[in-house]
C-alpha positions, 0 to 999 in steps of 0.5 A: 607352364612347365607341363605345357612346355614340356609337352610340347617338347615331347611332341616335337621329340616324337616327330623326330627321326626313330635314329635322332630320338635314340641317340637324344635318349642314349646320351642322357642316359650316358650321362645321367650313369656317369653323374651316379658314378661320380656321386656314390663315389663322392657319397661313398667317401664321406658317409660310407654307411647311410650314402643320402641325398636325392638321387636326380642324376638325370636331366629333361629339358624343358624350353622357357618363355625366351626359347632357352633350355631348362634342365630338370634334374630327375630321378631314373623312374621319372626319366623312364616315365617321361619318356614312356620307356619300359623296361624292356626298351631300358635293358635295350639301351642298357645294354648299348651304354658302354659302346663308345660310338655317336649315334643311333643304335646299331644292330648287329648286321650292320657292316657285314657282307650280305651273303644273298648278294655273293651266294650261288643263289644269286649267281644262278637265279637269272639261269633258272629263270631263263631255263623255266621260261624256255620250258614253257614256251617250248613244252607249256599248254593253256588249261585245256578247259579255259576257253570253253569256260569263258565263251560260256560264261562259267567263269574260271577258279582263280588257281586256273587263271593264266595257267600253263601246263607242262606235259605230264611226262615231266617233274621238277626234279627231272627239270632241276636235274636237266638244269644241272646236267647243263650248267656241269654237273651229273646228279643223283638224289638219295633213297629220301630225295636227297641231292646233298650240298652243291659243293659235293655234286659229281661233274658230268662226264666229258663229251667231245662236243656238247662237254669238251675236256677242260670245261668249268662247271657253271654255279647251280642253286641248290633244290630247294631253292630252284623250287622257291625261283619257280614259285616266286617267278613262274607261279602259274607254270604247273605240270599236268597230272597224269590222271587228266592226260590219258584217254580211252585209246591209250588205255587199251593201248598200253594194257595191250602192250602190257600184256604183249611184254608179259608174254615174251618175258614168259617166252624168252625165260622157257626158251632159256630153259629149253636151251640150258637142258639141252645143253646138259643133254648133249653133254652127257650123250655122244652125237650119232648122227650120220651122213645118211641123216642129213638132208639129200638133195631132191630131184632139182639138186637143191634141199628141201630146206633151202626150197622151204627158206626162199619160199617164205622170203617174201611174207618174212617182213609183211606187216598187214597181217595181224595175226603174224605180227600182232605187235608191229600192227599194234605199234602202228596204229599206236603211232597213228593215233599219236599222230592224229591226236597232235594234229587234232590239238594244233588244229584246236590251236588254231582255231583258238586263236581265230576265235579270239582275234574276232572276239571284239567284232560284231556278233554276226562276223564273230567265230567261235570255238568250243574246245573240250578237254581232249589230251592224249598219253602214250609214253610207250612210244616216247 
């Protein structure tokens, strides 16, 4: 009957909240220490040298059949096993003995300010959500091949499933310097990408209209927990790789600009040094240049090299001839082709979303639109 009773009691002890079965079990343990302390004193005094006796200091209630409470006295290793405490679960509570408090066992934040809830992380995090959202409604594009892969079926890797791009242009680290830049301050990173603590981080520089004298810099987050906000928030915002925005075009383009810049750094260098030896050669030679030298007037009264300057004038700015102004006429067509690929993505935009808006019709009223992936980069001109 007392296996019984006392099984039942464990069950019921078991259903009982984790702080209700801590505070059971903590006090009887308190109690049980304090009755050791008494009797080995007690022992101690009368037979300091062989102690005796059993040494049941610890206490179990076992329920009777009139619903009273029994306590058996126990031993600590019967104490443990009753209550399938380890050892580690009683240095735990060893440990918390001593604490003077009622209760369940306390752990050691407990009463303490949460630093998330007053940190700069916080003040800011709605800040940088709003920023990254802005981006992406401003900038962000859909994955260029999506919807030529869900017309024809194909299906869509999960990674690409409501993905919006930024342009390749940008980076994170360029958008958290712009997000700084506009909360107040000017950063810059180390030679390892280091931008330091935020404490230390340089204000910008006063500008009578976007930045007044007198204005107080807003919180920012540091780094790396700008990079956690976006991957917690915005997980599907990616920037495009430069490798999937260039085409063939822009490739001849900037190589040909490559090639021009090249040529005139080449040029302005030997210019420099033609004008440096001839510097050094009027120095060290007088002028014997006469007025019999210098130009005469022809027979309309005018010189012949005023004559030759009013004759060009009119060719001076005429951009139609490649061969005279090869750059200009490159920059052109560049800016052309800039302007067509813009217009050619609107264009696909547009017919996207006819494409879609009929998308629950009949086959027949239906209209489709399949994209391919077609982007553009030309960063000379940006």
């Amino acid at each position: 009957m007392k296996s019984n009773a006392f099984f039942s009691f464990k069950v019921k002890f078991a259903y009982q909240p984790k702080g209700i079965r801590q505070t059971i079990l903590l006090e009887r343990i308190k109690s049980g220490r304090e009755r050791q302390a008494t009797r080995n004193a007690y022992v101690n005094k009368i037979r300091p040298k062989n102690g005796g006796g059993a040494k049941l200091f610890f206490r179990v209630p076992l329920p009777t059949e009139s619903n009273n409470i029994c306590e058996l006295p126990v031993c600590l290793h019967a104490f443990r096993a009753l209550f399938c405490i380890t050892r580690k679960i009683s240095q735990y509570f060893r440990k918390h003995e001593a604490s003077t408090l009622f209760g369940p066992i306390q752990h050691g934040n407990c009463n303490t300010r949460n630093r998330y809830n007053g940190s700069k992380v916080k003040q800011s995090e709605n800040d940088v959500i709003v920023f990254l959202q802005s981006n992406s409604d401003t900038y962000g594009e859909a994955y260029a091949t999506r919807f030529i892969r869900e017309l024809c079926g194909s299906g869509l890797r999960k990674e690409e499933e409501d993905l919006v791009e930024l342009p390749s242009n940008f980076s994170k680290r360029k958008l958290y310097r712009d997000f700084c830049f506009q909360r107040g301050y000017k950063i810059k990173g180390t030679a390892k990408g280091s931008y330091g603590n935020t404490s230390v981080y340089e204000l910008r520089p006063v500008d009578p209209y976007l930045w007044p004298e007198g204005t107080m810099p807003l919180p920012v987050c540091s780094y790396s927990n700008f990079l956690l906000i976006w991957k917690e928030k915005f997980p599907n915002l990616k920037i495009r790789n430069r490798c999937e925005d260039t085409c063939g075009d822009c490739v001849r383009f900037r190589n040909t600009f490559a090639k021009f810049n090249a040529k005139n750094a080449a040029r302005k260098l030997r210019l420099a040094q033609q004008a440096l030896s001839l510097s050094d050669n009027d120095d060290d030679q007088p002028s014997d240049i006469s007025d019999s030298d210098k130009d005469e007037p022809n027979d309309n009264g005018s010189n012949s090299s005023s004559s030759s300057t009013d004759s060009s004038a009119d060719d001076a700015f005429s951009l139609g001839d490649e061969d005279d102004f090869p750059e200009e006429v490159l920059m052109e067509k560049a800016y052309s082709h800039t302007v067509q690929a813009q217009a050619q993505r609107e264009l696909a935009k547009l017919r996207t979303a006819e494409a879609q808006a009929t998308a629950n019709l009949e086959h027949e009223k239906r209209t489709y639109c399949l994209i391919g992936k077609c982007t553009f980069l030309l960063s000379h001109l940006s």
